[in-house]
C-alpha positions in Angstrom: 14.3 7.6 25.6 11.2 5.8 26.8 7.3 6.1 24.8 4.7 4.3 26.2 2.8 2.0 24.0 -0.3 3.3 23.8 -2.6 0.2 24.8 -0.6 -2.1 26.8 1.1 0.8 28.7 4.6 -1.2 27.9 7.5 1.1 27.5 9.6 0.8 24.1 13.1 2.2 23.9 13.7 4.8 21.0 16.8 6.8 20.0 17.0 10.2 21.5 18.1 11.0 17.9 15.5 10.2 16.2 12.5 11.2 18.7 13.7 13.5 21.1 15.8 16.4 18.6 14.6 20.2 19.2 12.1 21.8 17.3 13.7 23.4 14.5 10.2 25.7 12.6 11.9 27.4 9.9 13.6 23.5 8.6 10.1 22.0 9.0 8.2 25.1 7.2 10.7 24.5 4.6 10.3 20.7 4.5 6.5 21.1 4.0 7.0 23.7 1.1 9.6 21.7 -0.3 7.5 18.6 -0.7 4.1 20.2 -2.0 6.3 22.1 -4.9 7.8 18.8 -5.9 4.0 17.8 -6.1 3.1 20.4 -8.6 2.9 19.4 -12.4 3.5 22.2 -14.0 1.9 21.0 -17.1 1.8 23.9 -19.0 2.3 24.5 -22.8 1.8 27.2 -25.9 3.1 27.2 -29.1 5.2 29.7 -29.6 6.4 30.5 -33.7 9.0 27.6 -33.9 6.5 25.0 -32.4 3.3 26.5 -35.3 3.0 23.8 -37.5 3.4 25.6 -41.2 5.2 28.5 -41.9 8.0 26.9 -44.3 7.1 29.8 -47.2 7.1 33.2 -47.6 3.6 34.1 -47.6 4.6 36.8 -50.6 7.7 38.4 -52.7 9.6 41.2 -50.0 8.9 43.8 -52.4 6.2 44.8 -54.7 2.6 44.0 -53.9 2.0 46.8 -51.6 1.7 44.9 -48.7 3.5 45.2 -45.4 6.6 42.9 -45.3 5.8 38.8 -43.9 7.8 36.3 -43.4 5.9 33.5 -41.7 2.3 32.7 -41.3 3.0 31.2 -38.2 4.3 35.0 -37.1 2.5 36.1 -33.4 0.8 39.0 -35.2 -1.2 36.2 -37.6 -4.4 34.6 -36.6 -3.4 31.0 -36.1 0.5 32.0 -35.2 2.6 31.5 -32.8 2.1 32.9 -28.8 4.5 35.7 -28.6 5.9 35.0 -25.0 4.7 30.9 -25.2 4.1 29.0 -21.6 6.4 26.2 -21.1 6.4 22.7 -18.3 7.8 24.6 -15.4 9.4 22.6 -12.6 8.3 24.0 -9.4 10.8 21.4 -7.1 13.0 23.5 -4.5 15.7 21.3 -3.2 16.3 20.3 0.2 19.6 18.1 1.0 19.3 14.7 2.7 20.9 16.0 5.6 18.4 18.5 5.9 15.3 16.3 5.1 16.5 13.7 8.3 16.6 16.2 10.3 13.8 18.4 9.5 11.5 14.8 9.7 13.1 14.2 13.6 12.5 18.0 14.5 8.8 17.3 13.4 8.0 13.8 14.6 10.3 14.9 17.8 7.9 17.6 18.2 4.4 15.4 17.6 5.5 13.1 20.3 6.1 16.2 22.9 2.5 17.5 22.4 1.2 13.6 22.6 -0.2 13.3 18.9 1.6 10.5 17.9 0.2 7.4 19.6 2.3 3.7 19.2 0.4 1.4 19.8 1.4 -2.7 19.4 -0.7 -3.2 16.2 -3.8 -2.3 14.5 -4.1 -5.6 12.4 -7.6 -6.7 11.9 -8.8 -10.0 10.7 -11.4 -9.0 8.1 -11.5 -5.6 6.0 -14.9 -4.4 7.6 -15.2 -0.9 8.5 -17.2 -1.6 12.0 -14.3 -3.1 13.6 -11.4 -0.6 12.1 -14.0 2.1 14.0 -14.2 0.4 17.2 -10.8 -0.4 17.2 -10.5 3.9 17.1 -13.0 4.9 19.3 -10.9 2.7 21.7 -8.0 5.0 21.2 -10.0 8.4 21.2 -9.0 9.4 17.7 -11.2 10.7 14.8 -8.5 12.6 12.5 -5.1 10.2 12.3 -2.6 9.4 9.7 -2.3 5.2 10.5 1.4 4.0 10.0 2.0 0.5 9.6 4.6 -1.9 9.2 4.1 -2.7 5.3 0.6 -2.4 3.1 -2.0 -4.8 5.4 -4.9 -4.8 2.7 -6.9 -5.1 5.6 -6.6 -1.7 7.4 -6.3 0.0 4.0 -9.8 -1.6 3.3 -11.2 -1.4 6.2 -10.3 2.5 7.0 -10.8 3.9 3.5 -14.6 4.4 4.2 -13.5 6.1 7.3 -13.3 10.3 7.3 -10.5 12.2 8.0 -8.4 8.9 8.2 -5.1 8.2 5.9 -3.5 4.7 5.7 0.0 4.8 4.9 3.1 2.4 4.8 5.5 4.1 7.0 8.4 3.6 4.6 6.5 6.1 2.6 5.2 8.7 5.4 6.0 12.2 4.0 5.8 15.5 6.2 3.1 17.1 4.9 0.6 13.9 5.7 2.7 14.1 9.4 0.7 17.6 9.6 -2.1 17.7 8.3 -3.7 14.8 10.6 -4.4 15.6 14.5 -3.1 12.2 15.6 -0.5 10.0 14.1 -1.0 6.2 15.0 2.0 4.2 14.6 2.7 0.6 14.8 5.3 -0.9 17.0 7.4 -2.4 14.2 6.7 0.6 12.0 8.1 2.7 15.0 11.3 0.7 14.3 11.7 0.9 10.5 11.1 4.7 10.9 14.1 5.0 14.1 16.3 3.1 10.9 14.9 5.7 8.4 16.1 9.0 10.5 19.2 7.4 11.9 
């Protein structure tokens, strides 16, 4: 297949594969969900009665004193003890086969060039990080909410789009789904257009 890039109106050819593959919901629902889990910490932690520091002595004799039976100050029913049912890390990953990834990513990006949000343009390079001309360079292309893809880091889009709302620099070697999404419009480099037709092949 053909896309049109963007501001020269030159035609680039693209795998069908990789940019023209049926939308498939439930494997890009499940591609999204999949990669914010994997995001989670899950930095919990207690103590439960083997973590208590202490603990190594009977408190008392088993019989005798009068006193209920203890075997540990570190027991859950002490002040100071152990938690009874202690929180522990959690990993909160669901996996999701390679197979299924590439072809959950062509199903989405497939699906963002049908409803014309993913604009390719030839390149977005600018010769000095200043935020003025990464804005005018956008108003050109009537977007104010895009993920930018580019061929590599270029220090100068990063800088000068950081200061920029609603506008996420990324290398496309690293483009994930959820950042695919969440953006109106994805502008993507000629040669990052490339790298990511060898990335989903």
């Amino acid at each position: 297949m053909d896309i049109t890039i963007h501001n020269t109106k030159k035609k680039v050819s693209v795998s069908d594969d990789a940019f023209n593959a049926g939308f498939n919901e439930a494997l890009v629902h499940q591609l999204v969900v999949s990669y914010m889990s994997a995001a989670r910490a899950g930095t919990r932690a207690q103590k439960n009665r083997a973590a208590a520091s202490g603990g190594g002595a009977k408190p008392w004799r088993q019989k005798g004193t009068g006193r209920a039976r203890a075997g540990t100050i570190r027991s859950p029913l002490w002040r100071s003890g152990g938690v009874t049912f202690a929180a522990t890390p959690a990993d909160h990953s669901k996996k999701l086969n390679k197979k299924m990834y590439r072809v959950g990513m062509r199903s989405l990006i497939s699906e963002l060039i049908r409803r014309e949000r993913m604009l390719v343009i030839e390149s977005l390079a600018v010769t000095e990080p200043k935020t003025r001309v990464m804005k005018a360079r956008l108003d050109e292309l009537g977007v104010k909410d895009a993920l930018i893809l580019t061929d590599g880091l270029d220090s100068n889009v990063y800088l000068a789009a950081r200061n920029i709302p609603n506008i996420l620099v990324m290398d496309v070697a690293i483009a994930d789904p959820v950042s695919l999404v969440k953006q109106e419009f994805v502008v993507i480099e000629e040669a990052a257009l490339k790298k990511l037709e060898e990335r989903l092949s």
